[in-house]
BAFI-3210 file (N, C-alpha, C; in Angstrom, 3 decimals, decimal comma, padded with zeros to 6 digits):
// residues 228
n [1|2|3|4|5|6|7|8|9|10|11|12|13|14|15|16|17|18|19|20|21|22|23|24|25|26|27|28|29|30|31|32|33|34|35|36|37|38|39|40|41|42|43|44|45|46|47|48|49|50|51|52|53|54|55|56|57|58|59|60|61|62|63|64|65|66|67|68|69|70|71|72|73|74|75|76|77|78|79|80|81|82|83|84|85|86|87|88|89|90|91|92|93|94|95|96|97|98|99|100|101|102|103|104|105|106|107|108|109|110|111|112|113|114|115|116|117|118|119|120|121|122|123|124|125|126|127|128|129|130|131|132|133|134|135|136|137|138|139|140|141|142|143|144|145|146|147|148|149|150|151|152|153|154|155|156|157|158|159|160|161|162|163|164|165|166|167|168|169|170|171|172|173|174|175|176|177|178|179|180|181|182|183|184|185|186|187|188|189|190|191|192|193|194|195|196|197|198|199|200|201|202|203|204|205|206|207|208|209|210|211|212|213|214|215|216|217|218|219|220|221|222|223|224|225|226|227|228]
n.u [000,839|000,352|001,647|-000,594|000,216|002,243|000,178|-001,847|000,332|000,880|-001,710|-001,891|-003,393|-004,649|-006,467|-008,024|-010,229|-008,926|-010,153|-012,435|-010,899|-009,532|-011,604|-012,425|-010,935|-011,777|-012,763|-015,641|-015,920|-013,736|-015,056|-017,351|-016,226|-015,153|-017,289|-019,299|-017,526|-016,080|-016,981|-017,457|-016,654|-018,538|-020,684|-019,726|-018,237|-020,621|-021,176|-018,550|-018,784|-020,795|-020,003|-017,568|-018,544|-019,790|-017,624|-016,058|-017,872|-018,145|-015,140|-015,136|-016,862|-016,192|-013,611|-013,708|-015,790|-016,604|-017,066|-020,181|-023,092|-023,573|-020,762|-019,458|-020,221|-019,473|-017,128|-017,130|-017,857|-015,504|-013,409|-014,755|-014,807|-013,691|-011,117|-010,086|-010,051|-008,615|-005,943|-005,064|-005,628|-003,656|-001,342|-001,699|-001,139|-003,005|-003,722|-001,577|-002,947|-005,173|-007,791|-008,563|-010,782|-010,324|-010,839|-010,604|-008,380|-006,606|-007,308|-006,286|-007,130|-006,216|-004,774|-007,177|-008,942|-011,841|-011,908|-009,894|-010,695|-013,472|-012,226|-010,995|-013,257|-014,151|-012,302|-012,670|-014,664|-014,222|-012,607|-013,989|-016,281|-014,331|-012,977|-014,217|-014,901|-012,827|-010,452|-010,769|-011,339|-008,705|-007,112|-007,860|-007,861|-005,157|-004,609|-006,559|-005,936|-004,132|-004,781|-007,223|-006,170|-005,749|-007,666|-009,539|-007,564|-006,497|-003,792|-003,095|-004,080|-001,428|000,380|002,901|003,670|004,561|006,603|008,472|008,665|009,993|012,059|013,257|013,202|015,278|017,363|018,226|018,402|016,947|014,929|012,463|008,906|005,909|002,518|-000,602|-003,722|-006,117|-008,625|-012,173|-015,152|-018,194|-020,787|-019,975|-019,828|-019,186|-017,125|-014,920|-011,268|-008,865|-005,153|-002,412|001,209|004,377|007,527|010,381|008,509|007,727|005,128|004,591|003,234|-000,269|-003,146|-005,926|-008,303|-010,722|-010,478|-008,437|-005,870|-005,473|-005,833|-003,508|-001,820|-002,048|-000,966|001,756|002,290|002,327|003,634|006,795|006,367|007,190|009,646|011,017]
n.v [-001,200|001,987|005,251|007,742|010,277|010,388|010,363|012,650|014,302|014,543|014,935|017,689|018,713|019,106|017,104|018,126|015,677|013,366|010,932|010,842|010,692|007,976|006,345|007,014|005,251|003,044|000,078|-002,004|-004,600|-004,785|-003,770|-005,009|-007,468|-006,528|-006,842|-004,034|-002,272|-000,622|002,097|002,158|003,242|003,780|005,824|007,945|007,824|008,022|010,898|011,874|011,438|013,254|015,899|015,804|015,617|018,458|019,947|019,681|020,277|023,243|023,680|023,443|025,029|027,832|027,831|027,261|029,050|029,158|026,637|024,643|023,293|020,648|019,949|020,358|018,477|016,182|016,527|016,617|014,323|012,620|013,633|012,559|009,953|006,538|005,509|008,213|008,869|007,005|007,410|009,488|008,557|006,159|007,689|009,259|006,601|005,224|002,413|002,022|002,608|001,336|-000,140|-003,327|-006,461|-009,628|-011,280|-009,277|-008,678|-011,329|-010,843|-009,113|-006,609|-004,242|-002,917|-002,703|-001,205|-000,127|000,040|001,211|004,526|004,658|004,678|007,415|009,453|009,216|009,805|013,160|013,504|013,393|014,951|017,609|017,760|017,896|020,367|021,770|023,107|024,517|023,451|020,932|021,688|022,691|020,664|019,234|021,062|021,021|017,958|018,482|020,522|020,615|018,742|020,140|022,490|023,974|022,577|024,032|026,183|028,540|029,083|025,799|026,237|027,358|027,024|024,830|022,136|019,525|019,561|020,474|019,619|016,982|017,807|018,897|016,276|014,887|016,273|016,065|013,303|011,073|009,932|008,356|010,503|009,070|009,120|008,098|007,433|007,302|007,469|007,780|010,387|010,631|012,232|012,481|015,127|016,673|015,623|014,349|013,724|011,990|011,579|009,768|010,801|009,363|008,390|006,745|004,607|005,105|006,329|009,946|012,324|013,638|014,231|016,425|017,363|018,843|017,660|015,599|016,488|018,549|016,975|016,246|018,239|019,086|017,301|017,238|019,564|019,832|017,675|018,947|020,620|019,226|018,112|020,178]
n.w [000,000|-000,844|000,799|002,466|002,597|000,439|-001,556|-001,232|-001,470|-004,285|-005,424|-004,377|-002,595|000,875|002,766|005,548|007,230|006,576|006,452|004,415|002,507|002,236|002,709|-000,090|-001,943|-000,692|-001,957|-002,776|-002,282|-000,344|001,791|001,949|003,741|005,707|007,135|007,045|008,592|007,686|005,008|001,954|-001,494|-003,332|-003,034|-003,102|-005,551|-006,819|-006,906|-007,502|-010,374|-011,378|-010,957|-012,248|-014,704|-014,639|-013,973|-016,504|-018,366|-017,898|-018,303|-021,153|-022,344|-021,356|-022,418|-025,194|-026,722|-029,374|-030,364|-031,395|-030,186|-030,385|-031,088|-028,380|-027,066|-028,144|-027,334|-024,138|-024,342|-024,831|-022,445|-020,599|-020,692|-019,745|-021,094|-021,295|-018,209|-017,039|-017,584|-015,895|-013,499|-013,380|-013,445|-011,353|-009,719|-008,582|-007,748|-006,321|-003,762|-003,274|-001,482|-001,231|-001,720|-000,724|-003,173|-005,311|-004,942|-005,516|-008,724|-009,642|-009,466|-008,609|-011,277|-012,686|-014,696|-014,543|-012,024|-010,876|-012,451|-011,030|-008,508|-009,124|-009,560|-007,458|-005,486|-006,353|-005,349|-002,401|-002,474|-003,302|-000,672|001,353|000,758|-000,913|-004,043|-004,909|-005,142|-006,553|-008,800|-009,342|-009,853|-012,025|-013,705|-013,931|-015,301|-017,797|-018,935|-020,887|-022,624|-023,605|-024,538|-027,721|-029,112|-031,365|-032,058|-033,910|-034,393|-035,062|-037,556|-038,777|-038,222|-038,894|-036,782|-037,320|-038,765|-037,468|-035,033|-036,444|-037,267|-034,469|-033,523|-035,149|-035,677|-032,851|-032,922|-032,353|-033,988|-035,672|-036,100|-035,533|-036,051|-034,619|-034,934|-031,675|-031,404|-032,759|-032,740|-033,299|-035,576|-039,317|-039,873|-037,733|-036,455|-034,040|-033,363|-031,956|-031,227|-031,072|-030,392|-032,035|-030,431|-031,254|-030,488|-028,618|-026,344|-026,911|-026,579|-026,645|-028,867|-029,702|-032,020|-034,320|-036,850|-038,094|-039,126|-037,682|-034,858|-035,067|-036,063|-032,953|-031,128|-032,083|-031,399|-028,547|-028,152|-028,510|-026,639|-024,647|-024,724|-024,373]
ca.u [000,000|001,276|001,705|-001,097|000,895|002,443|-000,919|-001,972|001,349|000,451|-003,120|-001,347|-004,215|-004,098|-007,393|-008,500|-010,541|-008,490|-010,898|-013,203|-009,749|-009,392|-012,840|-012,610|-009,934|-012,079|-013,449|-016,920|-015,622|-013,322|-016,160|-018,037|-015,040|-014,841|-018,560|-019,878|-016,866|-015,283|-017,659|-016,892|-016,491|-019,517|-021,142|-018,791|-017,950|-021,948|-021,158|-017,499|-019,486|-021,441|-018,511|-016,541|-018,990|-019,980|-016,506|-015,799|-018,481|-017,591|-013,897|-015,158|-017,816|-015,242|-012,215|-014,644|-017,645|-017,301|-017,905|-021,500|-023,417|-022,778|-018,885|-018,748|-021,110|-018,753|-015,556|-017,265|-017,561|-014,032|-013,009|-015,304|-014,672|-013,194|-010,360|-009,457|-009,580|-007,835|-004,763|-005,141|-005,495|-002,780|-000,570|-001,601|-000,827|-004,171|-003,610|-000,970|-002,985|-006,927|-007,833|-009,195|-011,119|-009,175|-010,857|-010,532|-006,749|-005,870|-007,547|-005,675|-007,843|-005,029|-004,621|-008,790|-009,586|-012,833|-011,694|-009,422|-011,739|-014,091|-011,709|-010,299|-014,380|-014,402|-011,048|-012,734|-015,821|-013,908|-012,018|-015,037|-016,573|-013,062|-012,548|-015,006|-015,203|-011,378|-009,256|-011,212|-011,343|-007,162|-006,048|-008,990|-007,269|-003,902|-005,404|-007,073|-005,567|-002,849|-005,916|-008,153|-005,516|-005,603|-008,797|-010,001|-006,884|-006,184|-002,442|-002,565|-003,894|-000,977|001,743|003,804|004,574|004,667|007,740|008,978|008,955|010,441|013,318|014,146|014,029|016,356|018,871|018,203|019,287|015,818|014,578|010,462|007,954|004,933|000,896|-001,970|-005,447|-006,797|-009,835|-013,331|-016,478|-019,480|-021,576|-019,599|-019,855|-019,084|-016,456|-013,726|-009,978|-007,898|-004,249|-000,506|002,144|005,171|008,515|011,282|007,923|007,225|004,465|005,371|002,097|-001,715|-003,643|-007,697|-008,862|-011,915|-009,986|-007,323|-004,746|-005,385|-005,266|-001,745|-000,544|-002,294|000,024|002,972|002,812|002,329|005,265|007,501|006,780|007,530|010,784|011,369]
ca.v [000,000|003,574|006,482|008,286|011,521|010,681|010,493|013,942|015,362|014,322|015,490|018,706|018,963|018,536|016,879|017,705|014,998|011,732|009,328|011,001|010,129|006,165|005,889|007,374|004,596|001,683|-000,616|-002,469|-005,806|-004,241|-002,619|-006,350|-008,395|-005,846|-006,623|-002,956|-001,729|000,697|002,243|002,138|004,416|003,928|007,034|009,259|007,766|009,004|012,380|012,520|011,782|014,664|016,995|016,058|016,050|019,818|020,779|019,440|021,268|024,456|023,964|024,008|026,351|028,867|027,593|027,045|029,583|029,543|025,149|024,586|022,053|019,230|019,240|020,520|017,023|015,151|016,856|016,160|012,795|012,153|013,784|012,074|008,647|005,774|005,578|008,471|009,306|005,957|007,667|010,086|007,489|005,762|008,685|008,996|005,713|004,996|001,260|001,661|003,009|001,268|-001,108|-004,409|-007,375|-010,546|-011,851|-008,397|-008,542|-011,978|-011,051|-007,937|-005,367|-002,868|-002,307|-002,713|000,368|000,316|000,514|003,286|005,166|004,542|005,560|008,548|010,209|009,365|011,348|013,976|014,124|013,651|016,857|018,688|017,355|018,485|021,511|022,600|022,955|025,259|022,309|019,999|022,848|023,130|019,346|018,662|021,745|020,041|017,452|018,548|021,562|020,072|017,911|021,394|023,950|023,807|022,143|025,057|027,233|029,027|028,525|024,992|026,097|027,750|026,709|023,347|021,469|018,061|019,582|021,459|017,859|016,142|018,676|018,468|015,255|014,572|016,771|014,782|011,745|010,436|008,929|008,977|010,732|007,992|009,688|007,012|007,761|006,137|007,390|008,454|009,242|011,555|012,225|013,079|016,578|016,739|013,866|014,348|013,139|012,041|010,769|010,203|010,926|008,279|008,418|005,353|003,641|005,361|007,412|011,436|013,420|013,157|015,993|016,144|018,171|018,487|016,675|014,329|017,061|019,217|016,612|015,454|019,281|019,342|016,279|017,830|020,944|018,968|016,665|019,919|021,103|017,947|017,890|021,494]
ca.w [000,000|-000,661|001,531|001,847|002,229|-001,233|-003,105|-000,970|-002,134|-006,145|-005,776|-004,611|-002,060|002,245|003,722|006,994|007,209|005,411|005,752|003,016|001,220|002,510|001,784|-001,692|-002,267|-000,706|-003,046|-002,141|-001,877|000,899|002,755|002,112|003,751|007,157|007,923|008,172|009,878|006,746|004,197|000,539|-002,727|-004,583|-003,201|-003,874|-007,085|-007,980|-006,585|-008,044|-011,923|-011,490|-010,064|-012,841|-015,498|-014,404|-014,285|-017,927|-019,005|-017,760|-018,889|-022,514|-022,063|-021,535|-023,355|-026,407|-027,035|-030,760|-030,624|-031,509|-028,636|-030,837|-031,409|-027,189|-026,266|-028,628|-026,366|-023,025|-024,328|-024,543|-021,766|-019,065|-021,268|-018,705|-021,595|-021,221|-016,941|-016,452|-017,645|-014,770|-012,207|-013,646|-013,141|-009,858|-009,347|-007,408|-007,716|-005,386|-002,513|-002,973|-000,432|-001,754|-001,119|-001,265|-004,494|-005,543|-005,060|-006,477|-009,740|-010,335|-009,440|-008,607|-012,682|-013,420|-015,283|-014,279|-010,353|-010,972|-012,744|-009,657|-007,575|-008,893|-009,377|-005,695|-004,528|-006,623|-004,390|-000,951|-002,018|-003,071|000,581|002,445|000,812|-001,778|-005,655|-005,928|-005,128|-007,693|-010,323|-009,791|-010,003|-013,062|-014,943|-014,443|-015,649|-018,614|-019,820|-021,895|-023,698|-024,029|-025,130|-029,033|-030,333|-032,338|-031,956|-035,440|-034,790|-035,744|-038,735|-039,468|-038,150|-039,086|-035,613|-037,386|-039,429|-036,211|-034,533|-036,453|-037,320|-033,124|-033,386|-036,170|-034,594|-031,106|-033,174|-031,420|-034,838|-036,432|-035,095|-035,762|-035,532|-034,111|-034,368|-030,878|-030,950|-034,023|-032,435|-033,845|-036,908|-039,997|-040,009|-036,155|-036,013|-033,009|-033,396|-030,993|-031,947|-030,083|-031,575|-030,756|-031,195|-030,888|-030,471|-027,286|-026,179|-026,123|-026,142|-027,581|-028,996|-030,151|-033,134|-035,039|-037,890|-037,889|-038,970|-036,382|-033,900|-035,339|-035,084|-031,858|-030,545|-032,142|-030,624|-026,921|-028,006|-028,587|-025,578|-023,500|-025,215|-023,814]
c.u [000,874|000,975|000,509|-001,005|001,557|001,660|-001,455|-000,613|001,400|-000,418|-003,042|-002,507|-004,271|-005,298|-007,486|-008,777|-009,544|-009,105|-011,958|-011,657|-009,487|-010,686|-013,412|-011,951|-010,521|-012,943|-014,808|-016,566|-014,923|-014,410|-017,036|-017,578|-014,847|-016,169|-019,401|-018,560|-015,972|-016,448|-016,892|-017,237|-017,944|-020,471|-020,625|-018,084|-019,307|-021,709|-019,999|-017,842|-019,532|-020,849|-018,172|-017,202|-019,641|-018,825|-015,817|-016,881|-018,248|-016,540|-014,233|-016,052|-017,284|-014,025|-012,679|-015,790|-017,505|-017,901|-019,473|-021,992|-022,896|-021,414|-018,859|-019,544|-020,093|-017,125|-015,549|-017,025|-016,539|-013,804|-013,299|-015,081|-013,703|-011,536|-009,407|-009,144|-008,593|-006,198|-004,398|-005,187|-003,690|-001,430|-000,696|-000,787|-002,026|-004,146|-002,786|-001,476|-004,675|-006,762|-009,418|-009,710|-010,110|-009,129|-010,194|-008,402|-006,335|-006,457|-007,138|-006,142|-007,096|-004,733|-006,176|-008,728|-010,711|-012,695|-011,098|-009,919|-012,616|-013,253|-011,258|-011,801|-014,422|-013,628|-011,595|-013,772|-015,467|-013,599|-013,052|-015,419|-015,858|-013,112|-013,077|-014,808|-013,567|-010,693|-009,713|-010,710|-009,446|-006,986|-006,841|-007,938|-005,732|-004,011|-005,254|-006,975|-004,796|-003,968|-006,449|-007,601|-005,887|-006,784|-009,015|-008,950|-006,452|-004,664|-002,448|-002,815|-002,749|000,440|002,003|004,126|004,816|006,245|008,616|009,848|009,628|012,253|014,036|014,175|014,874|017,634|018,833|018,962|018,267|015,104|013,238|009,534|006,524|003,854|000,112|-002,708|-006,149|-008,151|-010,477|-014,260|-016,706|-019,772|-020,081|-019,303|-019,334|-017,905|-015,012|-012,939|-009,248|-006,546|-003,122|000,190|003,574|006,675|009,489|010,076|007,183|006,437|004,896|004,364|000,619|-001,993|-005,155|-007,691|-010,035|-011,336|-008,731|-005,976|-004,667|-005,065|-003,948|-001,282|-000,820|-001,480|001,498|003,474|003,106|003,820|006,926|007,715|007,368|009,210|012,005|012,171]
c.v [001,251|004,149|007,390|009,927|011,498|011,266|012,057|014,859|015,342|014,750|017,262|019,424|018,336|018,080|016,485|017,142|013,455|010,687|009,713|010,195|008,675|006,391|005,984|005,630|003,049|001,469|-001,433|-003,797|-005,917|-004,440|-004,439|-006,895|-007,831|-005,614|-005,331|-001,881|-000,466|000,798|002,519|003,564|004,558|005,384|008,018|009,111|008,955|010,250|012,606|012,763|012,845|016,106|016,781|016,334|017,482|020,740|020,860|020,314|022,737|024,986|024,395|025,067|027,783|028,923|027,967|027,540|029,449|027,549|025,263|023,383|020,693|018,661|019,888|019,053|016,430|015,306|016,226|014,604|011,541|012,374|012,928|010,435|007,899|005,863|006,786|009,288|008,291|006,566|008,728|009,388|007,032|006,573|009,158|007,988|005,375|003,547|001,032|001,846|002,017|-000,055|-002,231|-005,476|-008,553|-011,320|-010,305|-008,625|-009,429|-011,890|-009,684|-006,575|-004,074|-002,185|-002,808|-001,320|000,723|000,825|001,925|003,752|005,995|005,460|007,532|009,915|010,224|010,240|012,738|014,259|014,149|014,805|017,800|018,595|018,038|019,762|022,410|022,682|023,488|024,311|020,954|020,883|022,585|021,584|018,742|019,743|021,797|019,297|017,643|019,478|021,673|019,473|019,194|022,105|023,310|022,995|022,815|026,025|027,811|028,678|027,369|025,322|026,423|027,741|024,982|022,731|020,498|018,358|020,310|019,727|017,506|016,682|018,411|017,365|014,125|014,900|016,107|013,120|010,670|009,713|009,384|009,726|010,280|009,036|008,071|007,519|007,071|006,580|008,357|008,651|011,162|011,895|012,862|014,519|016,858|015,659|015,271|013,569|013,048|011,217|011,237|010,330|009,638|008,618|007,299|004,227|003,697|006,651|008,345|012,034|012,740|014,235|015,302|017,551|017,840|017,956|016,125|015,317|017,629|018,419|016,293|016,992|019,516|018,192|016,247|018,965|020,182|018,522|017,770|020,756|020,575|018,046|018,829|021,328]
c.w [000,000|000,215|001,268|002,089|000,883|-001,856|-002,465|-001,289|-004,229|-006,214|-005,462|-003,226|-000,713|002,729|005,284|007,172|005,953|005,528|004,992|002,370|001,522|002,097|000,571|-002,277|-002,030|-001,754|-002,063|-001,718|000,041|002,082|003,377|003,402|005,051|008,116|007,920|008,293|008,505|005,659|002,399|-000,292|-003,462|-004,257|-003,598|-005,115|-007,528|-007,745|-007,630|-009,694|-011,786|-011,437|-011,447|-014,000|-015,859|-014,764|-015,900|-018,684|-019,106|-018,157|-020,404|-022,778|-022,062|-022,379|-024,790|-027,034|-028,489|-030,964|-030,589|-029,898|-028,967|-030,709|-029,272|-026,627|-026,761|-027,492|-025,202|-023,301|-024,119|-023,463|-020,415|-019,819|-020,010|-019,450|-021,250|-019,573|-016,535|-016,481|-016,304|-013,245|-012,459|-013,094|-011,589|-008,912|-008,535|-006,965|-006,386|-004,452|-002,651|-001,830|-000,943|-000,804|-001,767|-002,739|-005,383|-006,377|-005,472|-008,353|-010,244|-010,225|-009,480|-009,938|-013,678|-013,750|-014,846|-012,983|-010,293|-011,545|-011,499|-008,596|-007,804|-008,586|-007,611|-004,796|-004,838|-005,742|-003,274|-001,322|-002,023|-001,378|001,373|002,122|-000,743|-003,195|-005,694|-006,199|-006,324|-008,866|-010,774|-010,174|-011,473|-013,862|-015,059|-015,204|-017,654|-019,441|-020,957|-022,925|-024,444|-025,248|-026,764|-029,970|-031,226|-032,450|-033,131|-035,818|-035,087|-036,929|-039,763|-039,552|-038,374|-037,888|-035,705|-038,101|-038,264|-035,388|-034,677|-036,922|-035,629|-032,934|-034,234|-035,713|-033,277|-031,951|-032,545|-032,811|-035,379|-035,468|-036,191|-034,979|-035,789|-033,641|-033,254|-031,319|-032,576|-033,487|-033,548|-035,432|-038,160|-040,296|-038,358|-035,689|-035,003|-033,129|-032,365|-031,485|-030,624|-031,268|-030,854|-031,300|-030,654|-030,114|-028,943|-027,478|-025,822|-025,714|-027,579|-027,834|-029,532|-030,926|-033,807|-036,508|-037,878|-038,084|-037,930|-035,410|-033,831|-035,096|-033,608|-031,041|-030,880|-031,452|-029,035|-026,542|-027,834|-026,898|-024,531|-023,741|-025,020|-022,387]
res [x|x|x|x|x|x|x|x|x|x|x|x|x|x|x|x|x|x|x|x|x|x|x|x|x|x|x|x|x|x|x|x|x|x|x|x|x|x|x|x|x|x|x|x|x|x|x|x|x|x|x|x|x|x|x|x|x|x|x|x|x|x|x|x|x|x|x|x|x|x|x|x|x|x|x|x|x|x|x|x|x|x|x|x|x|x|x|x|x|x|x|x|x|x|x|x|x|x|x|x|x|x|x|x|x|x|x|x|x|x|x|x|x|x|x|x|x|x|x|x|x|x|x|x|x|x|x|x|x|x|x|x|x|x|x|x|x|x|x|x|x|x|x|x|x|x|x|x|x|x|x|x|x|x|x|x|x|x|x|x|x|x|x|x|x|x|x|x|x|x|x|x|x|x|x|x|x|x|x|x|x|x|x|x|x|x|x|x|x|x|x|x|x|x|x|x|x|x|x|x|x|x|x|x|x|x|x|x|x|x|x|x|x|x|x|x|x|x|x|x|x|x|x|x|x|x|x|x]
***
């Protein structure tokens, strides 16, 4: 089990109360398995949805007034997608700190996507709980700001960052820089891109555009900056 002063020094956030935060982290099986005696995540998973799906809204809402409703539903969509919060758990590391039941734990649960998921909506509602909507708002637009910046931004239209790219990393002596579309969703006229970009076969950065170029300069520009 991790420290759970680590994961409060990664979430960047101090709860007075830490057992909203152990109980974000228990799983139900847990809770099963102790009789009673510790309560589990699933409520504050349903709260942390709602939290986060509010706050995603609001991020593009402001980032984004010229998007129509359609292409900002297709954004939320991604954003609150399990695909793509797991990577946020992940980065947390939440696996290392949840507290399992024993079937739980010989079948791997610690790297279930669906659990971390679970869990991380749940840290998001202890903090609201501990210390109110700012401290969600700040660690969500860590988060999610790197994804946001550049959907519609005119500079990709006009600048080159796939030839920028691959110029620093020619001189790096670092080799291809490889684009992968993970993700297609919405109507034809409305379709959302999401792509990585990779280089020596390793993940550098992702980007999302309302068409496949954009998302590729939108994961070049990212990768440029990482590289900074």
């Amino acid at each position: 089990m991790g420290s759970l002063e680590e994961l409060q020094s990664d979430l960047e956030y101090r709860f007075h109360d830490v057992g909203l935060l152990t109980q974000a982290l228990t799983h139900s099986s847990h809770a099963h398995e102790s009789n009673g005696a510790v309560l589990d995540n699933e409520q504050l998973e349903f709260l942390g949805d709602a939290i986060l799906g509010f706050m995603i809204s609001d991020f593009l809402f402001r980032a984004h007034p010229k998007l129509d409703e359609g292409q900002l539903s297709k954004l939320k969509g991604f954003f609150v997608s399990a695909a793509n919060l797991v990577k946020f758990a992940e980065w947390l590391r939440l696996g290392d700190y949840l507290h399992l039941g024993k079937g739980e734990e010989k079948t791997g649960g610690r790297t279930k996507p669906a659990l971390l998921v679970d869990a991380f909506e749940a840290i998001l509602a202890a903090m609201y709980l501990d210390g109110g909507m700012e401290p969600v708002k700040q660690l969500l637009n860590r988060f999610l700001k790197p994804q946001m910046d550049g959907i519609d931004d005119p500079e990709l239209q006009v600048t080159d960052f796939k030839t920028a790219l691959q110029e620093n990393i020619q001189a790096r002596q670092m080799g291809q820089a490889d684009y992968v579309t993970t993700g297609e969703s919405g109507p034809h006229h409305q379709k959302l891109f999401s792509v990585d970009v990779l280089i020596g076969g390793r993940r550098i950065a992702s980007g999302l555009g309302l068409t496949k170029k954009a998302a590729e300069q939108a994961a070049a520009r990212e990768a440029l900056e990482r590289l900074k």
